[in-house]
C-alpha positions as CSV (number, residue, x, y, z in Angstrom):
1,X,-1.2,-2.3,10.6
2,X,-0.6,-5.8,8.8
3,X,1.3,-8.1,11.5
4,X,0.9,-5.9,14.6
5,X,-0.7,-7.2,17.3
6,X,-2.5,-5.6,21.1
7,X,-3.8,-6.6,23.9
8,X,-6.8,-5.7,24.5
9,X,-8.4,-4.7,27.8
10,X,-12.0,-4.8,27.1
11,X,-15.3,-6.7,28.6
12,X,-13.1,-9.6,27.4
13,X,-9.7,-10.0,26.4
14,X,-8.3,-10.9,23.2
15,X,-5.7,-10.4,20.9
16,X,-6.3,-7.8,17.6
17,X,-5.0,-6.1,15.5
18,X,-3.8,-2.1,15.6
19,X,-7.0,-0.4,16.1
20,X,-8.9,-2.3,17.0
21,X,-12.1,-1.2,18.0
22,X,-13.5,-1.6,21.8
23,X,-16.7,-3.4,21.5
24,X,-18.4,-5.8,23.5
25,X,-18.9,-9.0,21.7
26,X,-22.5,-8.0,21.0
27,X,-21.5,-5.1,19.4
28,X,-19.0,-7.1,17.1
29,X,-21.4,-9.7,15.8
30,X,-23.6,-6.8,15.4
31,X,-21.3,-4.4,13.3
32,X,-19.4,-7.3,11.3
33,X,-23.1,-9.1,10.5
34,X,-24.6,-5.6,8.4
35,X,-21.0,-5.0,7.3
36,X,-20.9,-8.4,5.6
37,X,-24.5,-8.3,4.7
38,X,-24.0,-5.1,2.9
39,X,-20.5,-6.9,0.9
40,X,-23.0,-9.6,-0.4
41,X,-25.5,-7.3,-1.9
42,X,-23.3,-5.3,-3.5
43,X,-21.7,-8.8,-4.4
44,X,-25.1,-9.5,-5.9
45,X,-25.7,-6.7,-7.9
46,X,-22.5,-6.7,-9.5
47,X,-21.9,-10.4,-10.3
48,X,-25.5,-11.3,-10.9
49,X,-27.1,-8.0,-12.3
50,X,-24.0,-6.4,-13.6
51,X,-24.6,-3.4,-11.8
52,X,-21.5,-1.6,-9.8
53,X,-23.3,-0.1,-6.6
54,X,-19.9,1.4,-5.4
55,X,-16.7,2.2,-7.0
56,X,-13.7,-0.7,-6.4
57,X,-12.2,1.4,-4.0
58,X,-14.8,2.0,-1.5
59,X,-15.4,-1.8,-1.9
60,X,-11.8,-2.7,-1.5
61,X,-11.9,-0.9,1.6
62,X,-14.8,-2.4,3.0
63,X,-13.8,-5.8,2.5
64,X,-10.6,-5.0,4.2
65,X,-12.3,-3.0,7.2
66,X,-14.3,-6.4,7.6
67,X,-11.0,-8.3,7.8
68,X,-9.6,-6.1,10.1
69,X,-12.6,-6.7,12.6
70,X,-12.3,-10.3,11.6
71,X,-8.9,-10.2,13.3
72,X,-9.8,-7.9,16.3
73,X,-12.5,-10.5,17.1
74,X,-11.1,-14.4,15.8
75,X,-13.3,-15.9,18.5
76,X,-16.6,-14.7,17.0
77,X,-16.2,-16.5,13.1
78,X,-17.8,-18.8,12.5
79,X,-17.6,-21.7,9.8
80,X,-19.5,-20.0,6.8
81,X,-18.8,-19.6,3.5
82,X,-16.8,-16.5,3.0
83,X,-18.8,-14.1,1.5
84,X,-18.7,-14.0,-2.7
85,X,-20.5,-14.6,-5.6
86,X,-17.4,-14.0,-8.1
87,X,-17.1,-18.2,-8.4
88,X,-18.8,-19.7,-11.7
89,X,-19.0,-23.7,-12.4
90,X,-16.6,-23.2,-15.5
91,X,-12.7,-24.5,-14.9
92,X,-9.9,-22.3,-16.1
93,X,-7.2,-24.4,-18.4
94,X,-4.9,-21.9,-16.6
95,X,-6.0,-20.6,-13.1
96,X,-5.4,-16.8,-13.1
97,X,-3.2,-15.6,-10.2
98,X,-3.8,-12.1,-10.1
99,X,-1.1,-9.6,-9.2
100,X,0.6,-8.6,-6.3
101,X,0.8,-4.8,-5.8
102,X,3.9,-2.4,-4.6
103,X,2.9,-0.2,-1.9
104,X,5.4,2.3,-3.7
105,X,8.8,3.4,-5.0
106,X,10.7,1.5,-2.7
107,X,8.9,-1.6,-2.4
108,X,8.8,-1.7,-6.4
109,X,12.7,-1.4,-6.2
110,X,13.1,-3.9,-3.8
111,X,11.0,-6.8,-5.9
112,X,13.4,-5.7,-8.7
113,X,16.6,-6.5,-7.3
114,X,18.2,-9.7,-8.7
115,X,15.6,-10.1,-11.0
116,X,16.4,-9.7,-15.3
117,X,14.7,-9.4,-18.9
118,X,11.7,-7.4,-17.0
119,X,9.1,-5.2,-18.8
120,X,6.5,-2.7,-18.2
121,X,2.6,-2.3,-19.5
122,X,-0.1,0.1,-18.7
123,X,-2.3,-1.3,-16.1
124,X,-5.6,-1.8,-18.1
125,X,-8.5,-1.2,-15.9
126,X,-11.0,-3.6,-17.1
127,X,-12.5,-7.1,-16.4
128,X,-10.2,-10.1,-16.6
129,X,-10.9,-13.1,-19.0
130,X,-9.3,-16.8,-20.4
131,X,-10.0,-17.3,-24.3
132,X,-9.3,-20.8,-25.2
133,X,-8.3,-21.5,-28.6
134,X,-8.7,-25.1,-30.0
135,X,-7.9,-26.0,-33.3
136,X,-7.9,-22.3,-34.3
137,X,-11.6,-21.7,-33.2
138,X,-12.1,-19.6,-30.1
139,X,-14.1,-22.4,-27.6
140,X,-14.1,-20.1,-24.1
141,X,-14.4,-17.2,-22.8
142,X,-14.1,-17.7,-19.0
143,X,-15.0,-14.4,-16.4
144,X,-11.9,-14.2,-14.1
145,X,-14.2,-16.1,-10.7
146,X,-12.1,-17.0,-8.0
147,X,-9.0,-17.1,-10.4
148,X,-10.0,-21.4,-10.9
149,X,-13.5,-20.8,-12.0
150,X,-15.6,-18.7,-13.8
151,X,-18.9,-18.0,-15.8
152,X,-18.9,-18.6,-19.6
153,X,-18.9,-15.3,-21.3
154,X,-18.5,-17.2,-24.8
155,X,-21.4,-15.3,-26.1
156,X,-20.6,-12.1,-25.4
157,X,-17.2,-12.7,-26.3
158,X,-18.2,-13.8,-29.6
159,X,-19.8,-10.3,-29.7
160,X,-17.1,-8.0,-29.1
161,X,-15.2,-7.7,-32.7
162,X,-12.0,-7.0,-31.3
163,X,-11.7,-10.2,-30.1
164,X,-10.6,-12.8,-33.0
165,X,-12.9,-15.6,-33.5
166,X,-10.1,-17.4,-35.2
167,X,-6.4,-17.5,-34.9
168,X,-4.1,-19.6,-36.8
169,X,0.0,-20.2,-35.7
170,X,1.5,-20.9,-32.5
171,X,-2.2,-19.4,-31.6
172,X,-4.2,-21.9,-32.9
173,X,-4.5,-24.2,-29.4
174,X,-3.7,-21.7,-27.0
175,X,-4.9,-20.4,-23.9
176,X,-4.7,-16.6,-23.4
177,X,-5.2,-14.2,-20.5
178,X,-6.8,-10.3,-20.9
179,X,-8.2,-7.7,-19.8
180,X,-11.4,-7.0,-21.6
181,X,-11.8,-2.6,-21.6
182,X,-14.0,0.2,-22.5
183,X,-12.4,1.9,-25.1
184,X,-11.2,5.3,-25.0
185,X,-9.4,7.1,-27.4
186,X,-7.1,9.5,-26.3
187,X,-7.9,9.0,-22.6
188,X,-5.9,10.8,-20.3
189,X,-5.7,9.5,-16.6
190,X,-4.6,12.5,-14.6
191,X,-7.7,14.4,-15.8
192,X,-10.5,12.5,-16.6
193,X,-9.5,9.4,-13.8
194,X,-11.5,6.3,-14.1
195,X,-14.8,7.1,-16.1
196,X,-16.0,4.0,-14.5
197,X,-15.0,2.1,-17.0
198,X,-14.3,-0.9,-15.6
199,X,-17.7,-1.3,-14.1
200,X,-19.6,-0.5,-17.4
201,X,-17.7,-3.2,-19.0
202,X,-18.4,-5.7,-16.2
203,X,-22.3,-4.8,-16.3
204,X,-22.2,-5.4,-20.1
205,X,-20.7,-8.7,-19.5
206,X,-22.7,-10.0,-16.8
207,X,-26.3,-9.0,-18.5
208,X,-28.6,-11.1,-19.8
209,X,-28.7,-10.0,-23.7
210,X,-27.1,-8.3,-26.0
211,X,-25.9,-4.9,-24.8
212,X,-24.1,-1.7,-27.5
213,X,-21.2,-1.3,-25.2
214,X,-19.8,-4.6,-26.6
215,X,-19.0,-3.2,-29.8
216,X,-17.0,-0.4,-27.9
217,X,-14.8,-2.9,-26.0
218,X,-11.2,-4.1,-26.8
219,X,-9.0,-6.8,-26.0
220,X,-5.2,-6.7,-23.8
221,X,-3.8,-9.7,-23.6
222,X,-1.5,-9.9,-20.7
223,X,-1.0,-13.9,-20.0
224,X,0.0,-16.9,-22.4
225,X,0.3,-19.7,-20.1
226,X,2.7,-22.1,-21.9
227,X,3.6,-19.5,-24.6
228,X,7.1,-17.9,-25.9
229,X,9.6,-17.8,-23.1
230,X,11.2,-14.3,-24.5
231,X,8.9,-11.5,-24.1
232,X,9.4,-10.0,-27.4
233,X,8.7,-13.4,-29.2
234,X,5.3,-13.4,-27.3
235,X,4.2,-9.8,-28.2
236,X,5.5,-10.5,-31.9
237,X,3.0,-14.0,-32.3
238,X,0.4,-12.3,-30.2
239,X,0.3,-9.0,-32.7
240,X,0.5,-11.8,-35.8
241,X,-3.0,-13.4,-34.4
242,X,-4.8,-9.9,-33.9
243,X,-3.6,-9.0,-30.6
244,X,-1.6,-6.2,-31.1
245,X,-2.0,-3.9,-27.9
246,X,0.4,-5.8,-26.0
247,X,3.3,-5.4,-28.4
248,X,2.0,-1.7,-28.6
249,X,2.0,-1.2,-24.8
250,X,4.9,-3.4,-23.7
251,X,8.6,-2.0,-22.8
252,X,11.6,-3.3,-21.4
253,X,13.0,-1.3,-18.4
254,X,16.3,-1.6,-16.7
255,X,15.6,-0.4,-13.1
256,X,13.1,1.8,-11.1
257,X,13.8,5.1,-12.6
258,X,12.8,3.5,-15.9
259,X,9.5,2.5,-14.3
260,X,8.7,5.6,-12.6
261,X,9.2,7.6,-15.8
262,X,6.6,5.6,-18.1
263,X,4.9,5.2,-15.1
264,X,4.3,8.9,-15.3
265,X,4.5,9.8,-18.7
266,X,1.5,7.2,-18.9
267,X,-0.5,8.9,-16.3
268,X,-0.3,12.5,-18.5
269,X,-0.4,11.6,-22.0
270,X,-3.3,10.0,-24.7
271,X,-4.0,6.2,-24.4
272,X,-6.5,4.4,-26.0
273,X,-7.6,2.9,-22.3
274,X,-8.5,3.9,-18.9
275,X,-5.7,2.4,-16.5
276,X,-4.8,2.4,-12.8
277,X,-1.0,2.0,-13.1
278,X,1.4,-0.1,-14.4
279,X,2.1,-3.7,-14.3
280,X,5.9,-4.8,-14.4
281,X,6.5,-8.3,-15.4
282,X,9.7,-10.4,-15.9
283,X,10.1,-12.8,-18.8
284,X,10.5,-16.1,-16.5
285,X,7.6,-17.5,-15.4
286,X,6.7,-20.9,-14.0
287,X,5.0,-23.6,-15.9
288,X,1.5,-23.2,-16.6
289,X,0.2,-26.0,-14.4
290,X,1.7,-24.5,-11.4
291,X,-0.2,-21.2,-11.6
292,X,-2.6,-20.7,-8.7
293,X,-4.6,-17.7,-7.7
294,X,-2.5,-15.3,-5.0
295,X,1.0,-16.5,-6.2
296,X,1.6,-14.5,-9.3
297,X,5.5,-14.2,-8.1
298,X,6.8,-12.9,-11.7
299,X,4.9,-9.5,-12.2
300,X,3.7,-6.5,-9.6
301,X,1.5,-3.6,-10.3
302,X,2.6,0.0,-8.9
303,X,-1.0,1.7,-9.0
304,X,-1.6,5.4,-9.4
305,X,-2.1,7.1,-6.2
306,X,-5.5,7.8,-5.7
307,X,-7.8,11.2,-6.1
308,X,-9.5,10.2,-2.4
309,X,-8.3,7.8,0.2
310,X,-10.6,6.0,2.9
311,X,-10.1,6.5,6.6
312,X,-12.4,6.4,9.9
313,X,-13.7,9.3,11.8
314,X,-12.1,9.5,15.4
315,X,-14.7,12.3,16.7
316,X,-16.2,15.5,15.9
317,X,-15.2,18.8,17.4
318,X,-17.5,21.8,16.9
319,X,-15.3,25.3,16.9
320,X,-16.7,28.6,17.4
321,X,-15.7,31.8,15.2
322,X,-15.3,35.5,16.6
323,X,-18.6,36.1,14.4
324,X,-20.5,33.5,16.5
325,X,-20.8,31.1,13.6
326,X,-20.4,27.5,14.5
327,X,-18.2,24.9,12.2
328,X,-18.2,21.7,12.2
329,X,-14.2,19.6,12.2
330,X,-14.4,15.9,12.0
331,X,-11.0,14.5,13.6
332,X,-9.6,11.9,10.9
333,X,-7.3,9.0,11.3
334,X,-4.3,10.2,10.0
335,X,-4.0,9.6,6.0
336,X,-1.9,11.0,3.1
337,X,-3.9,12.0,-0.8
338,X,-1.4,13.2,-2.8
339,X,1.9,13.8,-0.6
340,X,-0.4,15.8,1.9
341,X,-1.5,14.0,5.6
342,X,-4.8,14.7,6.3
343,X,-6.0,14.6,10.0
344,X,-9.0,17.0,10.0
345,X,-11.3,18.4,7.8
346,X,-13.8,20.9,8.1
347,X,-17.2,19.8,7.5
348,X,-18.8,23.4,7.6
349,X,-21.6,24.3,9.5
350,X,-24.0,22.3,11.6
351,X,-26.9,22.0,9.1
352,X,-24.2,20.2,6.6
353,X,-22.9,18.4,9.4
354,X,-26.7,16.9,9.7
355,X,-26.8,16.3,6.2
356,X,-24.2,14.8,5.7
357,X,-24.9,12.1,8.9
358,X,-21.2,12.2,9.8
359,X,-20.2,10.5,13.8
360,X,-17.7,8.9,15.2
361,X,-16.5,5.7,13.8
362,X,-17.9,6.2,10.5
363,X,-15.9,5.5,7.3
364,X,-15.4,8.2,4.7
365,X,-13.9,9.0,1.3
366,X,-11.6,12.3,1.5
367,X,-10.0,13.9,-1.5
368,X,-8.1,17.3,-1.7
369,X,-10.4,20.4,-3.4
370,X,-9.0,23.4,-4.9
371,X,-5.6,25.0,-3.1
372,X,-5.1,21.4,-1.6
373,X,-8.0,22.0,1.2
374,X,-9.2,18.3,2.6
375,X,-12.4,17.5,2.1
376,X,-14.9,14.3,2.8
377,X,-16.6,13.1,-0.5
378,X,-18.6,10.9,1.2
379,X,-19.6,8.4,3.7
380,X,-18.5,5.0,3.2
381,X,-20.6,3.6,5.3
382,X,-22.2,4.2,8.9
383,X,-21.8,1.6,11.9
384,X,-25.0,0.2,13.8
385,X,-24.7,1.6,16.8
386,X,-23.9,5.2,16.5
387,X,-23.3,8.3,18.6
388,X,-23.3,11.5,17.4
389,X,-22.2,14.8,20.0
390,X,-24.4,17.6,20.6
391,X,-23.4,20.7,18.8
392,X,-23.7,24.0,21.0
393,X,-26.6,25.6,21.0
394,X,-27.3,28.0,17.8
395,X,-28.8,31.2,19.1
396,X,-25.7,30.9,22.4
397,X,-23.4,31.7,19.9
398,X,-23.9,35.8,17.4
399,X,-21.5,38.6,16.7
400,X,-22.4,40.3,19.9
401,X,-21.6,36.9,22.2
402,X,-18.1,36.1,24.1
403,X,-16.9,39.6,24.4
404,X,-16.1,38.8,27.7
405,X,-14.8,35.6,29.1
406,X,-16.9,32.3,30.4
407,X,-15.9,28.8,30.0
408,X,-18.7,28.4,27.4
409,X,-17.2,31.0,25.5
410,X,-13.5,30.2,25.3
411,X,-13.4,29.0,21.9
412,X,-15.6,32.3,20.5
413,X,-13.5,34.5,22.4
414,X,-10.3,33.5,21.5
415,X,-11.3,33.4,17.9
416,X,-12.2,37.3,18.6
417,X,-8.0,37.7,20.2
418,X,-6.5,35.6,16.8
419,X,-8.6,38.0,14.5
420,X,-7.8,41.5,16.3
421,X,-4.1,40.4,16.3
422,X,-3.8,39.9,12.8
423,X,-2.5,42.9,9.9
424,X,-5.7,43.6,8.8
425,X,-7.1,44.9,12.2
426,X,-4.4,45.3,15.3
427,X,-1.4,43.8,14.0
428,X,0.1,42.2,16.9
429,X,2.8,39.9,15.6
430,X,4.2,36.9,17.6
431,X,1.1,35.8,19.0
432,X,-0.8,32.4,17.4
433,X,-3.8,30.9,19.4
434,X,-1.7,29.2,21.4
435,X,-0.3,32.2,22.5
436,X,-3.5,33.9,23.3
437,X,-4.6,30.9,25.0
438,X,-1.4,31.1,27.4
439,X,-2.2,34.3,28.0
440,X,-5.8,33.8,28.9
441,X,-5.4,31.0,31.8
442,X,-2.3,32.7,33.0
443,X,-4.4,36.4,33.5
444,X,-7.9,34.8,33.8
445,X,-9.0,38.0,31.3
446,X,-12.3,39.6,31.5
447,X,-12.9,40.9,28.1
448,X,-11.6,41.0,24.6
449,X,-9.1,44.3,25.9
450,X,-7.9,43.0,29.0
451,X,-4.2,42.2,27.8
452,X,-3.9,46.2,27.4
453,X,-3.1,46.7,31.1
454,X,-0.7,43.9,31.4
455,X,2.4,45.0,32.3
456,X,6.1,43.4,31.6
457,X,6.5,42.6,34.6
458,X,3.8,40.3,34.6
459,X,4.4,39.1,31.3
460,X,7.2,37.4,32.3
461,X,5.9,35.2,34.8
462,X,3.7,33.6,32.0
463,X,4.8,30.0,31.8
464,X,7.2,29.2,28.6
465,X,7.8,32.9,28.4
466,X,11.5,34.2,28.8
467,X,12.8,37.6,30.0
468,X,13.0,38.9,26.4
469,X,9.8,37.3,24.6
470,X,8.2,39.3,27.5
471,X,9.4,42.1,27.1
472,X,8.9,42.1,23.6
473,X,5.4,41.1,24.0
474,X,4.9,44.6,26.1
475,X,6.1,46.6,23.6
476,X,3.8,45.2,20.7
477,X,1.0,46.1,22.9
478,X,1.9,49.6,23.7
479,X,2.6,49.8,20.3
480,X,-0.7,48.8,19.6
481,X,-2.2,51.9,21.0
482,X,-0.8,53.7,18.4
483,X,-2.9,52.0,15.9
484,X,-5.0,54.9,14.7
485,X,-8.9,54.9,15.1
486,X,-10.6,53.1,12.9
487,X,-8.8,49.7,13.1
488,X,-9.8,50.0,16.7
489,X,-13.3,50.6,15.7
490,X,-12.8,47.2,13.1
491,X,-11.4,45.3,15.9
492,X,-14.4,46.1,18.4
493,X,-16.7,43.9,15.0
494,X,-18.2,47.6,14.1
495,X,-20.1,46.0,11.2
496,X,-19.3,48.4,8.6
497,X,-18.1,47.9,5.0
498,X,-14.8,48.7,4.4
499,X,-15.9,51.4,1.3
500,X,-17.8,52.9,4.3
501,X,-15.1,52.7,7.1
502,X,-12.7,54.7,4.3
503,X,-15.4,57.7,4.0
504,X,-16.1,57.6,8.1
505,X,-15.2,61.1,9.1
506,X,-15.4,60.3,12.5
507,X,-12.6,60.3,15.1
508,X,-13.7,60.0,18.5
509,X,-16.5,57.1,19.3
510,X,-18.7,60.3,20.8
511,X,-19.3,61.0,17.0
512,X,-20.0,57.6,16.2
513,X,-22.4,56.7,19.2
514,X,-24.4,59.9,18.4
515,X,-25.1,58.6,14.4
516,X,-28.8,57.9,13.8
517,X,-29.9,55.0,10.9
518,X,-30.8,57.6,8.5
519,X,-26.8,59.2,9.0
520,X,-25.2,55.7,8.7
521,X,-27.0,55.8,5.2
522,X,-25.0,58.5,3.4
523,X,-22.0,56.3,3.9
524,X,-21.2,54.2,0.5
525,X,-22.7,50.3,0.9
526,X,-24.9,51.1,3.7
527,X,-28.5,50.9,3.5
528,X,-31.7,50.5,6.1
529,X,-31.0,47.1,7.6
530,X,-27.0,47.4,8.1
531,X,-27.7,51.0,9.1
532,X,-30.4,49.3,12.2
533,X,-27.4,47.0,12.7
534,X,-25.0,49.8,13.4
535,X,-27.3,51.5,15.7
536,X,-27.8,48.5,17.8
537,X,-24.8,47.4,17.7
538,X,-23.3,50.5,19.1
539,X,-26.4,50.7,21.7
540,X,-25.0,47.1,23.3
541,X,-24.7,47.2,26.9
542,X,-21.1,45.0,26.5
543,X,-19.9,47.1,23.8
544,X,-20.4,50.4,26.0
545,X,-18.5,48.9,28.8
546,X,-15.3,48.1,25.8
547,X,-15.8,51.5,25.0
548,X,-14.9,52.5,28.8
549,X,-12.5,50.1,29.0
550,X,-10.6,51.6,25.9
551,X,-11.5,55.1,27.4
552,X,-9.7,53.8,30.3
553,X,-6.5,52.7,28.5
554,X,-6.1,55.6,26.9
555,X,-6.9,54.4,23.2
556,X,-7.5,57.5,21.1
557,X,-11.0,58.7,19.9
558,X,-12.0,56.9,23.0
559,X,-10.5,58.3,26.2
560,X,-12.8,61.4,27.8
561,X,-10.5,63.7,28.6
């Protein structure tokens, strides 16, 4: 998306980025205005209250939607302040720079190349800090900010033990840059992910008062502005003044295989830390007055890829099943959680699709559940000017609708042809929904059975289908009417148990329209209602006329002769 660049061909024209979204400019203000307003009170609970009202990924995503409408729509900024409340009035000696990150493999590789002495860490997911050391006393402890200013966090710095009040050495005057964390022994990433750690330790910062969680917090320094040129003489001073994580945590690597295989041996095994990747880092770096927030060119991270990715809803789709039951698929821009591209997920029924207040252009969180199947977390957030489709109606739609064929029941009734052509019932092989759906426009068919008197002659004027698939196709049908009884009586939706279709002595449909409730109930898993069920069922005006139809075809234990 970054860097490409549309026409648009709107109420207006301007120039936007990929997918951009076609509003009027009213609409814009309107959407980017509760969008921003929404970024500053989450701003304000977490930098004034200490409270984390979403996790740093729907955040991150969020702020970057809103800078993605920013560029769709440059006309409509205006001069304000750009929404934040990370700034404090204290300086940084050092201003932090922050790190870049790698999209992935390759990218990682190619910030590698022609570059020496570099080294790996653990990406410590925590709050950053400055600790200023003067004449071995620790004088600051500066919050992160805007990377040039902060808010003092002496006192609660003073409060954590794992943070030495006094250094003495090469330490004694320095100025050092961390990552204050939540401690977690034996923390493994792949299966207990963040905890939320990061956020606890920033709402323990950033509260007024004392707060128990301090005590539970440790120290990584990551940055010594103006310190040891060679890596390992760093880590050895730093571990001398009562830093030792870094020198614990901090390998040299020769290329990207090296990185990728601490990268995931990190990810599996016990650390005493929650992380998010890995940081590599070269030994260079610039002099310390020429650090400045966004141009941290000597280190990279290469993050873990995570559990649930972002993306915006293109529309909803409602299907019908051969049962009747209505689901519920919201169409996805197209994103990839763990190696798998998601473009769809199925929401379920209606009543959870109301619940969960999903429409088009909305902005959700989906994640892969059990066997890899896609599924929305939740709703990131919900644009101001909605609209939501209206789902067919309920009671339309039941296992006795769409035997035959109408326009309103094309997705019902070719859910009934994909079901009665699989093994379980019909077994007719070569034929998907597409297939069936050929079929249908090509023949315009009547009912659920119609495809039994097509003959190959026919079949090979469908469109796309050659001399042989055609042929073919006619023999898997008549061999179809071999199929004995009972599978026809399953594909007709007889709703009978399968413990209870095995005992069915039956063999002509004579015997089974003549069964009264009270006869359906000496057959195993039966009882009063399904038994009422079977009697109506069979008693249906539509399923008679299948009955003839079958009758007509030939299909044993239904023809009259």
């Amino acid at each position: 998306m970054k860097g490409c660049r549309l026409i648009m061909l709107v109420l207006f024209s301007t120039m936007g980025y990929c997918n951009c979204p076609v509003w009027t400019e009213g609409r814009a203000i309107q959407e980017m205005t509760a969008l921003k307003q929404q970024l500053k009170d989450w701003d304000n609970a977490y930098w004034q209250q200490g409270e984390s009202k979403v996790s740093d990924e729907t955040y991150d995503d969020l702020r970057t939607q809103l800078r993605q409408w920013e560029g769709c729509f440059p006309q409509l900024l205006s001069n304000e302040k750009a929404i934040t409340a990370k700034g404090g009035n204290v300086a940084h000696p050092v201003a932090h720079t922050g790190v870049r990150k790698a999209a992935d493999k390759i990218a990682l590789a190619d910030w590698m190349k022609n570059r020496e002495a570099l080294w790996i860490q653990p990406k410590v997911d925590g709050v950053a800090v400055t600790l200023v050391y003067r004449n071995g006393e620790l004088v600051q402890a500066i919050s992160r900010g805007d990377g040039l200013k902060g808010k003092s966090w002496l006192e609660k710095a003073n409060a954590i033990p794992a943070i030495p009040k006094a250094t003495t050495g090469p330490l004694a005057d320095s100025v050092l840059q961390g990552e204050i964390f939540l401690r977690q022994p034996d923390h493994i990433q792949q299966r207990s992910g963040g905890l939320n750690a990061r956020a606890k330790v920033a709402g323990a910062m950033l509260r007024h008062g004392a707060s128990p969680l301090l005590s539970e917090m440790g120290i990584f320094i990551w940055g010594w502005p103006g310190g040891p040129k060679a890596i390992p003489e760093r880590l050895q001073r730093l571990a001398e003044g009562g830093f030792p994580l870094a020198q614990q945590w901090s390998l040299p690597v020769a290329d990207i295989n090296d990185v990728e295989n601490w990268r995931k041996r990190w990810f599996t095994s016990p650390l005493p830390f929650v992380t998010d990747g890995v940081i590599v880092r070269q030994s260079r770096e610039p002099e310390a007055q020429n650090w400045q927030p966004g141009q941290g060119d000597w280190l990279i991270a290469w993050k873990y890829d995570p559990e649930a990715q972002a993306t915006q809803v293109r529309d909803i789709h409602f299907t019908v099943g051969r049962s009747g039951k209505i689901s519920v698929v919201a169409r996805l821009e197209p994103v990839t959680v763990d190696d798998k591209q998601i473009k769809r997920v199925n929401i379920g029924s209606v009543r959870r699709w109301h619940d969960l207040d999903i429409a088009p252009g909305d902005r959700v969180l989906v994640s892969l559940a059990g066997r890899g199947i896609p599924q929305i977390k939740s709703v990131l957030w919900r644009g101001v000017e909605r609209h939501k489709p209206q789902p067919p109606e309920l009671s339309h739609f039941h296992a006795l609708s769409c035997l035959y064929y109408t326009p309103d029941c094309r997705e019902q009734f070719l859910s009934r042809l994909v079901w009665i052509s699989s093994s379980g019932v019909l077994a007719i092989s070569g034929l998907n929904q597409a297939g069936w759906q050929q079929l249908v426009d090509t023949f315009h068919f009547e009912h659920m059975y119609s495809w039994l008197a097509l003959t190959d002659q026919q079949l090979q004027g469908v469109p796309g289908f050659s001399a042989r698939r055609a042929l073919e196709m006619w023999h898997r049908f008549n061999l179809v009417r071999q199929q004995p009884f009972r599978r026809w009586l399953t594909s007709l939706g007889l709703p009978l148990p399968a413990a209870a279709l095995t005992h069915l002595p039956d063999s002509h449909w004579d015997e089974v329209a003549t069964r009264d409730e009270l006869s359906w109930q000496q057959l195993p898993g039966v009882g009063a209602e399904r038994a009422r069920k079977l009697v109506d069922f069979i008693r249906h005006p539509q399923i008679a006329a299948l009955v003839d139809a079958l009758a007509r075809q030939g299909i044993t234990g239904f023809s009259r002769e």
